[in-house]
Structure formats: C-alpha cells, structure tokens
PQR file with spaces between the fields and no chain letter, atoms N, CA, C, O and H, PARSE charges and radii, in Angstrom:
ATOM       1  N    UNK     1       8.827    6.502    9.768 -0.4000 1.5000
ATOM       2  CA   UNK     1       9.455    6.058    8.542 -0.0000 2.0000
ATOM       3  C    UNK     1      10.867    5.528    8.808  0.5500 1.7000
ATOM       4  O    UNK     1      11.412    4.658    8.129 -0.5500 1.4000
ATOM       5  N    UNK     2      11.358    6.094    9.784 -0.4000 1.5000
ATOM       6  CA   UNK     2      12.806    5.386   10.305 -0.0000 2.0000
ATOM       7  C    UNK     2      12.772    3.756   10.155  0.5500 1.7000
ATOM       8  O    UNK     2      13.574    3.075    9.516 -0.5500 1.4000
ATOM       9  H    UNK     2      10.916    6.801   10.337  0.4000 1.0000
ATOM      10  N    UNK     3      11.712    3.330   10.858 -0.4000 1.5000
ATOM      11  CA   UNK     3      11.755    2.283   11.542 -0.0000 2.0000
ATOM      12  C    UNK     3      11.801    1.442    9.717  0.5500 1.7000
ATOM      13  O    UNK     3      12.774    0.781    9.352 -0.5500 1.4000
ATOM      14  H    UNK     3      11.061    3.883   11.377  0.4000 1.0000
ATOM      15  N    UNK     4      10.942    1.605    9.102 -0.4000 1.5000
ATOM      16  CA   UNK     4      10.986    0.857    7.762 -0.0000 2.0000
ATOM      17  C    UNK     4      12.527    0.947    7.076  0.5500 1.7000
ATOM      18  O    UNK     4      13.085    0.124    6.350 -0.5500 1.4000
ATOM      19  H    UNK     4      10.152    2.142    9.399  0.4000 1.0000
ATOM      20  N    UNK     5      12.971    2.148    7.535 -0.4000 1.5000
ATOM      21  CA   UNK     5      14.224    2.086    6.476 -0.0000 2.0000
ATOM      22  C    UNK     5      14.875    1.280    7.518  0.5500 1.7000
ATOM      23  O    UNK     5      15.506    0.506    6.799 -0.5500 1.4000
ATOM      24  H    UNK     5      12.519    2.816    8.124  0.4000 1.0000
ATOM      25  N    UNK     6      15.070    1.036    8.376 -0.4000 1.5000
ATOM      26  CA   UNK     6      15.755    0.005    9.431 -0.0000 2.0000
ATOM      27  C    UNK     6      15.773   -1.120    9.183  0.5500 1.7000
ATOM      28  O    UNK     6      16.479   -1.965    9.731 -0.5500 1.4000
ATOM      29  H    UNK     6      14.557    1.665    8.960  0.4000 1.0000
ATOM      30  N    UNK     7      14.857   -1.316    8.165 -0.4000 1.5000
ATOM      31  CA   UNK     7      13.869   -3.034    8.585 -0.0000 2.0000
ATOM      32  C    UNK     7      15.065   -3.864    7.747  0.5500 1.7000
ATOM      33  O    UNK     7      16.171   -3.442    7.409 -0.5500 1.4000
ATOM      34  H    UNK     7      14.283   -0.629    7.719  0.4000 1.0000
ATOM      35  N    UNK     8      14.542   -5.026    7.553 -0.4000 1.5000
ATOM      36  CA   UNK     8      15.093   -5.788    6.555 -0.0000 2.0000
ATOM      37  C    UNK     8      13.856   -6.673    5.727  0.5500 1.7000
ATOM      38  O    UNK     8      13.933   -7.292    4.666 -0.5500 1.4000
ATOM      39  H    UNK     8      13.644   -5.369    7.828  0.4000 1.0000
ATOM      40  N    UNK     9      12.666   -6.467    6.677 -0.4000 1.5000
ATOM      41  CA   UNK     9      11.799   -7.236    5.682 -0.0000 2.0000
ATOM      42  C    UNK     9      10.258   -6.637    5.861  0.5500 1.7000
ATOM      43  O    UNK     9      10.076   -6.852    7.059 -0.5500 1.4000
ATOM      44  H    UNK     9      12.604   -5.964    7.539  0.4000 1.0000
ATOM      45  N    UNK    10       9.313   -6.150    5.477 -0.4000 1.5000
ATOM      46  CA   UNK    10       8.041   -5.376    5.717 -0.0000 2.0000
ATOM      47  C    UNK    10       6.885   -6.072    5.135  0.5500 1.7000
ATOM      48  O    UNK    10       6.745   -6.096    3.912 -0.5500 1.4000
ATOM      49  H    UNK    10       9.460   -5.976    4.504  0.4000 1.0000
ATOM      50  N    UNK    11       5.754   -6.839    6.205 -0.4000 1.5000
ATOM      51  CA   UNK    11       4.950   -7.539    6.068 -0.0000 2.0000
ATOM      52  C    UNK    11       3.477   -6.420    5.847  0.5500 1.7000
ATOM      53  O    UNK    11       2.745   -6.025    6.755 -0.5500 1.4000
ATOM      54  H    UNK    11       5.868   -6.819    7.198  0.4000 1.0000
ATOM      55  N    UNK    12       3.347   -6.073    4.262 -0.4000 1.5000
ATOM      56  CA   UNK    12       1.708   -5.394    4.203 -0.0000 2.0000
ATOM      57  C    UNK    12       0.582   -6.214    3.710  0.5500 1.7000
ATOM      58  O    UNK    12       0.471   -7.050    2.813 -0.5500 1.4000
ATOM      59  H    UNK    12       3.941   -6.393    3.525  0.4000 1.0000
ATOM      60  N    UNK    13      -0.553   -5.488    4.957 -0.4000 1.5000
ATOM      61  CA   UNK    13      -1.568   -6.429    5.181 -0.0000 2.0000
ATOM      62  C    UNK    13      -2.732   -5.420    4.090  0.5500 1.7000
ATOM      63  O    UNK    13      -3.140   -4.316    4.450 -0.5500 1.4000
ATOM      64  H    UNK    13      -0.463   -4.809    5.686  0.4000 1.0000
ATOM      65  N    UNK    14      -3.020   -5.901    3.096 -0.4000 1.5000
ATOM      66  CA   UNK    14      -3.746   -5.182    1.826 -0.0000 2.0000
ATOM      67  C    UNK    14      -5.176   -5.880    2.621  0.5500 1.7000
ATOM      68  O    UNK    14      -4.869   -6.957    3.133 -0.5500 1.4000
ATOM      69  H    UNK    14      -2.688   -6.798    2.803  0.4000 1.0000
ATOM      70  N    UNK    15      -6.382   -5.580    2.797 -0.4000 1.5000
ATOM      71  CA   UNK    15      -7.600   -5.320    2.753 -0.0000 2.0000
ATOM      72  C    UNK    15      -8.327   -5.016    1.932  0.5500 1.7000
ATOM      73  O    UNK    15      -7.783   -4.796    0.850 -0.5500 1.4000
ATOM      74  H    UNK    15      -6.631   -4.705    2.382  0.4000 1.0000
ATOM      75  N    UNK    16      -9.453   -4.892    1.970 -0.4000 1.5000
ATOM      76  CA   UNK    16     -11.043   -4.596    1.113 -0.0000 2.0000
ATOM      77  C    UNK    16     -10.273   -2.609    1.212  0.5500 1.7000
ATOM      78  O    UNK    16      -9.991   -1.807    0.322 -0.5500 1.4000
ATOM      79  H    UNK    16      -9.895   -5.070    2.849  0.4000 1.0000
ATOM      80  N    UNK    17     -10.230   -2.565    2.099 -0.4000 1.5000
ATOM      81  CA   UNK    17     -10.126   -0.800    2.244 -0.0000 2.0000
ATOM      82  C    UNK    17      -8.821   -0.342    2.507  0.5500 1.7000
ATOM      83  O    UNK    17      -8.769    0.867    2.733 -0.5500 1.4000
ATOM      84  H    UNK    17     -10.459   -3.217    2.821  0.4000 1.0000
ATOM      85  N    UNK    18      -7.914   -0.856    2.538 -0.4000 1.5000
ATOM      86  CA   UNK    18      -6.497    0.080    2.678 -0.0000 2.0000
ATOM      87  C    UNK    18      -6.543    1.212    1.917  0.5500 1.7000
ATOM      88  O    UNK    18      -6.335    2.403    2.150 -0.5500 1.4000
ATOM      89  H    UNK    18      -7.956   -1.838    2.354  0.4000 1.0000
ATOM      90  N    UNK    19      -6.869    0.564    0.933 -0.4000 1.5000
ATOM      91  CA   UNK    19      -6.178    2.461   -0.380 -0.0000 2.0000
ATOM      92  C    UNK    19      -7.533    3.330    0.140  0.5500 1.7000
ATOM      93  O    UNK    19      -7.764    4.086   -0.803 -0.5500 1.4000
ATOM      94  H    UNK    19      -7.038   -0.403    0.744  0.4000 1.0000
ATOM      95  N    UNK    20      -8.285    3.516    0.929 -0.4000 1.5000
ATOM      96  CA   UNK    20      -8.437    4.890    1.355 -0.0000 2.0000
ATOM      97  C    UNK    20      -8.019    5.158    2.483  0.5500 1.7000
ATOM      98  O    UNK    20      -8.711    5.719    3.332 -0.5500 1.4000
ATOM      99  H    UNK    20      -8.098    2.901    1.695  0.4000 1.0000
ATOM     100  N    UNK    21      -6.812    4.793    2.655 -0.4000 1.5000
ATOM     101  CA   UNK    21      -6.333    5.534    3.881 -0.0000 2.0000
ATOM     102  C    UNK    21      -4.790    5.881    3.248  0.5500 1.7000
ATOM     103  O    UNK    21      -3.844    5.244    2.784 -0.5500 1.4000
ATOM     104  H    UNK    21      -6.250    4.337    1.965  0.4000 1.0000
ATOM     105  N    UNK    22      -5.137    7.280    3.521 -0.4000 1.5000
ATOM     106  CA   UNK    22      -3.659    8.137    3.039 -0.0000 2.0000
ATOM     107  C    UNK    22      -2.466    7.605    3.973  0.5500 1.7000
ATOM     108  O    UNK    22      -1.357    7.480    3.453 -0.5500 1.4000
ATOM     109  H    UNK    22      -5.906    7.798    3.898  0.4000 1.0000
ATOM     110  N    UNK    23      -2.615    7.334    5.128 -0.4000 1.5000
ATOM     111  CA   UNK    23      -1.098    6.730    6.064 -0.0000 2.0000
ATOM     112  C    UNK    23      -1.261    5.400    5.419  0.5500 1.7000
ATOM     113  O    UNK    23      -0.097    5.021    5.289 -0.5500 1.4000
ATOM     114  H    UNK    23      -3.515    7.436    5.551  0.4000 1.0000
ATOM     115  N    UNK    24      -1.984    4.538    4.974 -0.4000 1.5000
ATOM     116  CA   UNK    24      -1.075    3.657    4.434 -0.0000 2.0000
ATOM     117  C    UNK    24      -0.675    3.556    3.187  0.5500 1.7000
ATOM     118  O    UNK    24       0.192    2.785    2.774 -0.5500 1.4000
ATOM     119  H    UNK    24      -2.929    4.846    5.079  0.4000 1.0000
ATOM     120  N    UNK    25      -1.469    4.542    2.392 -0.4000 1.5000
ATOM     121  CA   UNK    25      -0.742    4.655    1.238 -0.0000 2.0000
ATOM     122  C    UNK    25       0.822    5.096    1.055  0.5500 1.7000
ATOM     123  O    UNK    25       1.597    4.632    0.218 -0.5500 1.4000
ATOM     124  H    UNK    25      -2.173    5.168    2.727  0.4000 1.0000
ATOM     125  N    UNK    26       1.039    5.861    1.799 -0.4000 1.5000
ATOM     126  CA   UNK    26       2.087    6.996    2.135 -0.0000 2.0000
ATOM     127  C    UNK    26       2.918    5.689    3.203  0.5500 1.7000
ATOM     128  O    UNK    26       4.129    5.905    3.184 -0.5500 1.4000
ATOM     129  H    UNK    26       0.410    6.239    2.479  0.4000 1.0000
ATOM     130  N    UNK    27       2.699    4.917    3.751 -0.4000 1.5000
ATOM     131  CA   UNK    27       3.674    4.006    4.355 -0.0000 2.0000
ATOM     132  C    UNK    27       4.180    2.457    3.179  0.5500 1.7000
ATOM     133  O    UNK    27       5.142    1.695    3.274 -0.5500 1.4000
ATOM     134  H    UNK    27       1.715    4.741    3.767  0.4000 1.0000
ATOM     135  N    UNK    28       2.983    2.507    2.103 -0.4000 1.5000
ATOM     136  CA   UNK    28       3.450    1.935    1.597 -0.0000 2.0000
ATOM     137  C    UNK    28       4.334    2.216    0.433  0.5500 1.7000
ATOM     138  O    UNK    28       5.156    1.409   -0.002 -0.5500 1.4000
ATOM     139  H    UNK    28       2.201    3.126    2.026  0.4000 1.0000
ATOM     140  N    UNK    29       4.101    3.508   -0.086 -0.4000 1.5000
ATOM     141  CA   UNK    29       5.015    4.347   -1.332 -0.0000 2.0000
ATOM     142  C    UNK    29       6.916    3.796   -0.526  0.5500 1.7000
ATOM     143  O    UNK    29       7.667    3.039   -1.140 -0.5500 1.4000
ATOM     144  H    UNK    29       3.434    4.163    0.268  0.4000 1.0000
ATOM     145  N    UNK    30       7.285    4.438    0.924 -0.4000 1.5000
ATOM     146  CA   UNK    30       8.461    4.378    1.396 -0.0000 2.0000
ATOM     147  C    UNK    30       8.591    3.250    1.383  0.5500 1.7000
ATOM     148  O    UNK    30       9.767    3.014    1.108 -0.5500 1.4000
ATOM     149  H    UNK    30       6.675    5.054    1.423  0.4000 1.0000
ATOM     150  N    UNK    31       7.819    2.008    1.585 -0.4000 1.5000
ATOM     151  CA   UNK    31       7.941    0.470    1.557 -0.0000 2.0000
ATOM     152  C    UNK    31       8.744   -0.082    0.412  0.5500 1.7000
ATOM     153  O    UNK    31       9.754   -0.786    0.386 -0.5500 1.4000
ATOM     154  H    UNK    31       6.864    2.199    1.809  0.4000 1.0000
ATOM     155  N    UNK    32       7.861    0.539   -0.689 -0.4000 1.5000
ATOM     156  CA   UNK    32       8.048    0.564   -2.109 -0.0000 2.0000
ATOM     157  C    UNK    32       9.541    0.882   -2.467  0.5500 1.7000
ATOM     158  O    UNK    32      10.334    0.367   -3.256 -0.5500 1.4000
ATOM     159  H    UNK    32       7.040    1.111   -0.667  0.4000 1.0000
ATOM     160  N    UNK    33       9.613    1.819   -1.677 -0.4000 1.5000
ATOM     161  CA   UNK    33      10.902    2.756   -2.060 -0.0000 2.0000
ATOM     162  C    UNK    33      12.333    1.860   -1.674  0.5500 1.7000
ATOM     163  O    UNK    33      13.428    1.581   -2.162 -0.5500 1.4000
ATOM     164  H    UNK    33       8.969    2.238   -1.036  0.4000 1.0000
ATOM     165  N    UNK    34      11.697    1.675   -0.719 -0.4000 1.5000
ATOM     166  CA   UNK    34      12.916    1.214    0.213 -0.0000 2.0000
ATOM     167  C    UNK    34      13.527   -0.012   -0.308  0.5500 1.7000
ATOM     168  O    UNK    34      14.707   -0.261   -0.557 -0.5500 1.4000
ATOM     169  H    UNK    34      10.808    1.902   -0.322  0.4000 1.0000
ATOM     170  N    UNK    35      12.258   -0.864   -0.439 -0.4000 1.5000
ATOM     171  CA   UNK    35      12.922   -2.275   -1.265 -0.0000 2.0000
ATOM     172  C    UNK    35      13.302   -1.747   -2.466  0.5500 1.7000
ATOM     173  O    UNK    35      14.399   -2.296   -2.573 -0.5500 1.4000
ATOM     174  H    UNK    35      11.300   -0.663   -0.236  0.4000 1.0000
ATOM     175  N    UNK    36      13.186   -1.086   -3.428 -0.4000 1.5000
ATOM     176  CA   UNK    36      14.136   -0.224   -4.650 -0.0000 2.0000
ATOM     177  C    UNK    36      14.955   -0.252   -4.237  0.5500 1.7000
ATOM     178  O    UNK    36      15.498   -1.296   -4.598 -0.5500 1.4000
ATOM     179  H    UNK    36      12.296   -0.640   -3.341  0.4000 1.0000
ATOM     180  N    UNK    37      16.013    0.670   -3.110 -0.4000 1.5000
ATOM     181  CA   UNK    37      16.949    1.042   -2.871 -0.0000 2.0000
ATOM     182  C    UNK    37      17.754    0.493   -1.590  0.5500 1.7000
ATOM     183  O    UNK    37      18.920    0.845   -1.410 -0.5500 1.4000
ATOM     184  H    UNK    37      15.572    1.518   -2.817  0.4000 1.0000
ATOM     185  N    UNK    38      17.133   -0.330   -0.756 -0.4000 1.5000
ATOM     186  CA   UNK    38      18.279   -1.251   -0.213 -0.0000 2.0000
ATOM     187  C    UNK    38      17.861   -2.612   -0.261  0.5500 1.7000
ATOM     188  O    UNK    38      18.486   -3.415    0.432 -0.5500 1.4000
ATOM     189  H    UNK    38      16.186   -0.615   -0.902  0.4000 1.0000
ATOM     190  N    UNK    39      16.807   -3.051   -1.036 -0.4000 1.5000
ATOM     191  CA   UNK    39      16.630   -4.417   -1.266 -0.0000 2.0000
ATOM     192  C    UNK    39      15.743   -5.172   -0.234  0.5500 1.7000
ATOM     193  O    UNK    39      15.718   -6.370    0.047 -0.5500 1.4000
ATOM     194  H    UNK    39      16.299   -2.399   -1.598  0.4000 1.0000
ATOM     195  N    UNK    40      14.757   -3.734    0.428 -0.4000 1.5000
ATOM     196  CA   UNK    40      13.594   -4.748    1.661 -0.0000 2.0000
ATOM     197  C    UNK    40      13.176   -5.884    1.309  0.5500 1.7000
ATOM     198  O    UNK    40      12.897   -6.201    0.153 -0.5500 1.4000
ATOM     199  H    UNK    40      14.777   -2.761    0.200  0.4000 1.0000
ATOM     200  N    UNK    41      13.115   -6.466    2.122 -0.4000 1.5000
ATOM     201  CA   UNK    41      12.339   -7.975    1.358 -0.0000 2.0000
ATOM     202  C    UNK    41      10.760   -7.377    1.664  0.5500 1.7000
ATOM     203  O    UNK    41      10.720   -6.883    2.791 -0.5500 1.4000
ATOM     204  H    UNK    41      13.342   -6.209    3.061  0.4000 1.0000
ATOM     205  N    UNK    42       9.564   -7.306    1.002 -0.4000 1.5000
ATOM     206  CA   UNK    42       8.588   -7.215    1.376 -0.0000 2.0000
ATOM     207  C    UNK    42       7.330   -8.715    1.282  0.5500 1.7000
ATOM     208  O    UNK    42       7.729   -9.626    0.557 -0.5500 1.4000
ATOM     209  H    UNK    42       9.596   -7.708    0.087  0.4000 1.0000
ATOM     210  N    UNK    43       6.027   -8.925    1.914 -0.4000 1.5000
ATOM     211  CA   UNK    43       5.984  -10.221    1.954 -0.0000 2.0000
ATOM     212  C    UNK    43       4.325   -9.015    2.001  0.5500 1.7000
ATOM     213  O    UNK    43       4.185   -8.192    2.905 -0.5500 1.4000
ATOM     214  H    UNK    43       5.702   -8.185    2.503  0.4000 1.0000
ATOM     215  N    UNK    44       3.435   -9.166    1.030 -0.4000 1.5000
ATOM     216  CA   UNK    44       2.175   -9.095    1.133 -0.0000 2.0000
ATOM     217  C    UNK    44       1.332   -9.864    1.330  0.5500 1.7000
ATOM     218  O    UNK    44       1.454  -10.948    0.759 -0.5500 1.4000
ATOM     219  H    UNK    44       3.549   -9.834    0.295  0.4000 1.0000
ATOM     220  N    UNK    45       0.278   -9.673    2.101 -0.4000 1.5000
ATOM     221  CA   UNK    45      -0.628  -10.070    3.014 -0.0000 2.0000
ATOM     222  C    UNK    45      -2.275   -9.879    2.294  0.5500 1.7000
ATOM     223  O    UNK    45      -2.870   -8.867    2.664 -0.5500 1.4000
ATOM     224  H    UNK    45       0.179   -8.792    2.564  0.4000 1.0000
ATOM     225  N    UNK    46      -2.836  -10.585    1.534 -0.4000 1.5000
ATOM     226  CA   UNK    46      -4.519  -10.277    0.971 -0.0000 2.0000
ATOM     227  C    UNK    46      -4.878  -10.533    1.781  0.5500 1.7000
ATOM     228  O    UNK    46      -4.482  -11.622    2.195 -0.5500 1.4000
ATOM     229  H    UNK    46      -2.352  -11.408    1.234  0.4000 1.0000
ATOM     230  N    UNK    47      -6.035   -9.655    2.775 -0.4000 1.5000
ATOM     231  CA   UNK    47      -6.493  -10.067    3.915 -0.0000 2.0000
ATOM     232  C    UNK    47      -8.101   -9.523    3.452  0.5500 1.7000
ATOM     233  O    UNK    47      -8.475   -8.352    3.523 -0.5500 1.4000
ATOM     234  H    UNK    47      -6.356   -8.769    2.438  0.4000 1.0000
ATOM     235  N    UNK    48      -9.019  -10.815    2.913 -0.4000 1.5000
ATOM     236  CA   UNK    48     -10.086  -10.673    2.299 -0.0000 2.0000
ATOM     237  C    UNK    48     -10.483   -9.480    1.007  0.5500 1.7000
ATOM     238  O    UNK    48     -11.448   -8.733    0.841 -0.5500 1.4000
ATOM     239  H    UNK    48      -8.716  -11.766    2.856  0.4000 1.0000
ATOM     240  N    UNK    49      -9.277   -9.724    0.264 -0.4000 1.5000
ATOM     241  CA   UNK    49      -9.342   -9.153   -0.934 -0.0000 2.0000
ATOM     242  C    UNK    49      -8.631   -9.980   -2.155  0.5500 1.7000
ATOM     243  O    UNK    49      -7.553  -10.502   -1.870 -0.5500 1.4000
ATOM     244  H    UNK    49      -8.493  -10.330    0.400  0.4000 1.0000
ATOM     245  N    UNK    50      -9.091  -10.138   -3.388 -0.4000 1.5000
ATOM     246  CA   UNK    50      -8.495  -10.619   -4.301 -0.0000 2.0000
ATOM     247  C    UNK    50      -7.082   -9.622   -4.543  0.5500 1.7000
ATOM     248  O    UNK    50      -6.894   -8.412   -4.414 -0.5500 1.4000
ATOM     249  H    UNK    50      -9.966   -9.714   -3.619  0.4000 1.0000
ATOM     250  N    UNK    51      -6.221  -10.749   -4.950 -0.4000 1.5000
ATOM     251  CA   UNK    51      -4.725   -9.932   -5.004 -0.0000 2.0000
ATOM     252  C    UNK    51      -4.821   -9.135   -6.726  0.5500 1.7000
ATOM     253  O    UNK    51      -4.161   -8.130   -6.990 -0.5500 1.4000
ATOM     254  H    UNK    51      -6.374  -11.732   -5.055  0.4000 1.0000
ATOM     255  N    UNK    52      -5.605   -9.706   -7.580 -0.4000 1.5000
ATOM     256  CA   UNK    52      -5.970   -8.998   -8.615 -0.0000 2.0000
ATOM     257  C    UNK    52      -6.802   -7.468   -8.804  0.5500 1.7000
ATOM     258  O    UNK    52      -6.726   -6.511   -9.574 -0.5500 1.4000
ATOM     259  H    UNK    52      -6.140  -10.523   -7.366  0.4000 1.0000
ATOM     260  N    UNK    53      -7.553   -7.823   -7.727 -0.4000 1.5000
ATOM     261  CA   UNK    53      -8.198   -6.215   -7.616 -0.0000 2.0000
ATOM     262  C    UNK    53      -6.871   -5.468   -6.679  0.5500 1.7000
ATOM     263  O    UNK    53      -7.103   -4.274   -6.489 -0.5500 1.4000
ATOM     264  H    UNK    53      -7.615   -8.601   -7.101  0.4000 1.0000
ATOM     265  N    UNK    54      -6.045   -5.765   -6.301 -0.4000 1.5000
ATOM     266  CA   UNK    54      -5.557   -4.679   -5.956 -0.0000 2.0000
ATOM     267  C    UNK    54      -4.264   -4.323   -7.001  0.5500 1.7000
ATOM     268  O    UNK    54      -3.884   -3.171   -7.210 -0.5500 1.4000
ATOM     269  H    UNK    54      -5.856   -6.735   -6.455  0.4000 1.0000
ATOM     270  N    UNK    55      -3.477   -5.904   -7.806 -0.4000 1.5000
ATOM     271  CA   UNK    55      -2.907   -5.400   -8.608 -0.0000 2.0000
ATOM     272  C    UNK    55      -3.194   -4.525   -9.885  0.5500 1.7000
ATOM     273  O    UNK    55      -2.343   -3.962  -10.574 -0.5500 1.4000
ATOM     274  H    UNK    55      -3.785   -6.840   -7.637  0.4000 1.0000
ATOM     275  N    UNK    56      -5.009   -4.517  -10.130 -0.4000 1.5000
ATOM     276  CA   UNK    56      -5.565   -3.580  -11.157 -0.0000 2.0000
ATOM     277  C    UNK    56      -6.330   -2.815  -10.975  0.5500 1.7000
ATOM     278  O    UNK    56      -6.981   -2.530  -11.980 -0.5500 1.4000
ATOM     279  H    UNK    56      -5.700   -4.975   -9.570  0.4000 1.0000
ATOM     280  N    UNK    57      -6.672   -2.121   -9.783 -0.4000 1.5000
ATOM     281  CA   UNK    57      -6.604   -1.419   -9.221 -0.0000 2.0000
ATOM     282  C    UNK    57      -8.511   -1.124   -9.598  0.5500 1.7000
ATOM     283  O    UNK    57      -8.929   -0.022   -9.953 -0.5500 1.4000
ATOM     284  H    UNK    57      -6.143   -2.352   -8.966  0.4000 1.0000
ATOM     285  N    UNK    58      -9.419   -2.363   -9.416 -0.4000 1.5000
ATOM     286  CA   UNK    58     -10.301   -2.413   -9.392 -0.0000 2.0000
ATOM     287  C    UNK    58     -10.939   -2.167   -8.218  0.5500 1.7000
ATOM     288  O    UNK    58     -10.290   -1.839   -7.225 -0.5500 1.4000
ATOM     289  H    UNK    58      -9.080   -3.259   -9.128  0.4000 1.0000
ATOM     290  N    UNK    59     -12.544   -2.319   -8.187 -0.4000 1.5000
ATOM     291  CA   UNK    59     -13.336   -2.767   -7.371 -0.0000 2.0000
ATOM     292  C    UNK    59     -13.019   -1.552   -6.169  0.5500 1.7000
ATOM     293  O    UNK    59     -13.150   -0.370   -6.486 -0.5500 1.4000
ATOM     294  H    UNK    59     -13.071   -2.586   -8.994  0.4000 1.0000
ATOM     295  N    UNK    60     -12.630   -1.902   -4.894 -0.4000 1.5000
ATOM     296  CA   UNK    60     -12.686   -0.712   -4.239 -0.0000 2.0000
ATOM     297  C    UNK    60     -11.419   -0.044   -4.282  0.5500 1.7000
ATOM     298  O    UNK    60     -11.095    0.892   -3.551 -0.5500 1.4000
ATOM     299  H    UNK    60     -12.523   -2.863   -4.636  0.4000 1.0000
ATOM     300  N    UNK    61     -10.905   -0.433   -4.938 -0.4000 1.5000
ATOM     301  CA   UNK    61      -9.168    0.061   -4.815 -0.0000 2.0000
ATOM     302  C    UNK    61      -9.248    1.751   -6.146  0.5500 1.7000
ATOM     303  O    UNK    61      -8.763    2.881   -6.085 -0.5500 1.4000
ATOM     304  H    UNK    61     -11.168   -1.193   -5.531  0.4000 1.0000
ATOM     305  N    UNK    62     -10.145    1.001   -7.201 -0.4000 1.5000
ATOM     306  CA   UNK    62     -10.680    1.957   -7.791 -0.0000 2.0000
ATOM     307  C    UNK    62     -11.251    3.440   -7.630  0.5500 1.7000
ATOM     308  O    UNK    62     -11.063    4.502   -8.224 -0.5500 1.4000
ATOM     309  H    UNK    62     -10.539    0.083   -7.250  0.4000 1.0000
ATOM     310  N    UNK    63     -12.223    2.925   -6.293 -0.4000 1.5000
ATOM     311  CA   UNK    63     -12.848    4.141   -5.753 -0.0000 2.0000
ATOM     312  C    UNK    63     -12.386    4.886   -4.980  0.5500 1.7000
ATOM     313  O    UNK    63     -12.662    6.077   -4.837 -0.5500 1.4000
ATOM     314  H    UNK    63     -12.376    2.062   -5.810  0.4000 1.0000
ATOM     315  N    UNK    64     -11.140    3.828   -4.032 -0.4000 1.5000
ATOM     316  CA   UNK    64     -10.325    4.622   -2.831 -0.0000 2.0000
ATOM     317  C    UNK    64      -9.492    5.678   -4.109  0.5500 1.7000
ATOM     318  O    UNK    64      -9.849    6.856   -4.131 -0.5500 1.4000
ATOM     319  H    UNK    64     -10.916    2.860   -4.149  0.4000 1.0000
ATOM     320  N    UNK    65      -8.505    5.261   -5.039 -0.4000 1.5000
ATOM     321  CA   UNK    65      -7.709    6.398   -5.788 -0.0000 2.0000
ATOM     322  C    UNK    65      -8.476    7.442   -6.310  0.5500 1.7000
ATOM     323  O    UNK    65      -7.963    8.555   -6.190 -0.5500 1.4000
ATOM     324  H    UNK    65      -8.214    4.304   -5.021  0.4000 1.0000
ATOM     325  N    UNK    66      -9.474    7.388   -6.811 -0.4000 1.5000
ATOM     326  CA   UNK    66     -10.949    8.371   -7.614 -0.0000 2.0000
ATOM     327  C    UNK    66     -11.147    8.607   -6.375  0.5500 1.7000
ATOM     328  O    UNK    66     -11.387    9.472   -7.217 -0.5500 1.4000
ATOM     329  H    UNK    66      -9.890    6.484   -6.908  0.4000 1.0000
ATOM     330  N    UNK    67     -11.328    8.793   -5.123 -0.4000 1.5000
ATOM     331  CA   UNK    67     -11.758    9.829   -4.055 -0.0000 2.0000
ATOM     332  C    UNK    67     -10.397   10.284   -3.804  0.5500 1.7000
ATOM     333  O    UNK    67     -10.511   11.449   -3.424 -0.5500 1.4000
ATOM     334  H    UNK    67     -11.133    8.090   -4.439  0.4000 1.0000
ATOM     335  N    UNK    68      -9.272    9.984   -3.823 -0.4000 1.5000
ATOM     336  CA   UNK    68      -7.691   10.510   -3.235 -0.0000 2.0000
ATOM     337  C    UNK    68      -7.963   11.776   -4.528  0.5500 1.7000
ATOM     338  O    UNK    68      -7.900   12.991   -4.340 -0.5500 1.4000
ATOM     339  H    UNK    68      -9.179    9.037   -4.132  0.4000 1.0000
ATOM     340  N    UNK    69      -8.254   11.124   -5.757 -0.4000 1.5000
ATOM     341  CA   UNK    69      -8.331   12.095   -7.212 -0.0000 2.0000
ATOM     342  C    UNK    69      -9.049   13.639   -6.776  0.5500 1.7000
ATOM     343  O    UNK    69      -8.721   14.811   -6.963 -0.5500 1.4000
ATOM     344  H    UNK    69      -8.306   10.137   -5.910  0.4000 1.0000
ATOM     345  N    UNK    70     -10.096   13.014   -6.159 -0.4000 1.5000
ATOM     346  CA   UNK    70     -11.204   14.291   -6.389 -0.0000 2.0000
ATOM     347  C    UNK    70     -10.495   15.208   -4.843  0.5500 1.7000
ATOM     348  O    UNK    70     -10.689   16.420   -4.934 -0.5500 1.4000
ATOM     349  H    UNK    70     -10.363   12.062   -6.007  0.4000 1.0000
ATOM     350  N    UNK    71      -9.816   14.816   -3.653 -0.4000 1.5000
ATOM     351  CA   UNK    71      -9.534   15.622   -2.759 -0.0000 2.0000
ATOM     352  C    UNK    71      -8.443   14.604   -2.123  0.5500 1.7000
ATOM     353  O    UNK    71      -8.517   13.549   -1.494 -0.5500 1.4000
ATOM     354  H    UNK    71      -9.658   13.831   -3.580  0.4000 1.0000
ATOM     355  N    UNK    72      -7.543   15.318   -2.529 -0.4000 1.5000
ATOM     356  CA   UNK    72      -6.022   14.669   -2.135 -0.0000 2.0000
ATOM     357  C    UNK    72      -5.314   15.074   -0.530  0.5500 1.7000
ATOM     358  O    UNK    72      -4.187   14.917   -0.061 -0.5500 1.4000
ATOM     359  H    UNK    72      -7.484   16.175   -3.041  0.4000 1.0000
ATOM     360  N    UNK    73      -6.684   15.703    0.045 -0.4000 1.5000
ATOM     361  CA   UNK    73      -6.367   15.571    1.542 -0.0000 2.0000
ATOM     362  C    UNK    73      -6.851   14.080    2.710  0.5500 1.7000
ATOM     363  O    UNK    73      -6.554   13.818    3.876 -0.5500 1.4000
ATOM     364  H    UNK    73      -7.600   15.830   -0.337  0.4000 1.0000
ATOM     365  N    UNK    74      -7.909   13.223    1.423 -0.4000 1.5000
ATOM     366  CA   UNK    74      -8.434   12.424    1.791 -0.0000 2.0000
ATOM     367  C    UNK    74      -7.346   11.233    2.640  0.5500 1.7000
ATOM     368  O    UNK    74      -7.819   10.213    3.141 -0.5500 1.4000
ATOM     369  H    UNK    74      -8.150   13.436    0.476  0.4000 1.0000
C-alpha cells in the first residue's frame, strides 16, 4: 500500500472478474482513498467488460459483491 500512496497516478485494469478478488478490491478502496486525499490521478482500464456493468454494479460485478455478502473472507 506504500507504493500507491507514493504514486502520483494509478492505472486499474477492471475485468469480467476483478470484484471477486478481495486484494483487488482492498487495493482499489486505498486507490479510491488516496485520490480523495492527495489528488491520485487514477486512469481506468475496461479490459473486456462494459464500463456500465461495473459502474452499476451488474452482471458479474453483482455476483462477485453477493458472494463477498454471504462470506466476507471471500
């Protein structure tokens, strides 16, 4: 997490499946954070996913949070 608060600019590569993976959820929350509070530039990446299903949190993005829901060790 150092290295992000270091950065000045953080390139995330969103996929069909990112949101079931807890490290990148959890790398992208500090991403999130960081551009809040020192102004990261961030530059997202749809890499064979509509940028709508992930801004509404459809389709598999849906199912990745509803499995984080049902066991939040996932």
């Amino acid at each position: 997490m150092k290295a992000i608060r270091e950065s000045k600019y953080a390139i995330v590569i969103l996929s069909e499946n990112y949101a079931f993976s807890r490290w990148c959820l959890d790398e992208l929350a500090k991403i999130l954070q960081c551009m809040k509070q020192t102004g990261l530039t961030v530059l997202p990446v749809f890499y064979y996913v509509n940028p709508s299903v992930v801004q509404n949190q459809t389709e598999t993005f849906a199912e990745a949070f509803a499995k984080h829901e049902d066991d939040p060790k996932l």
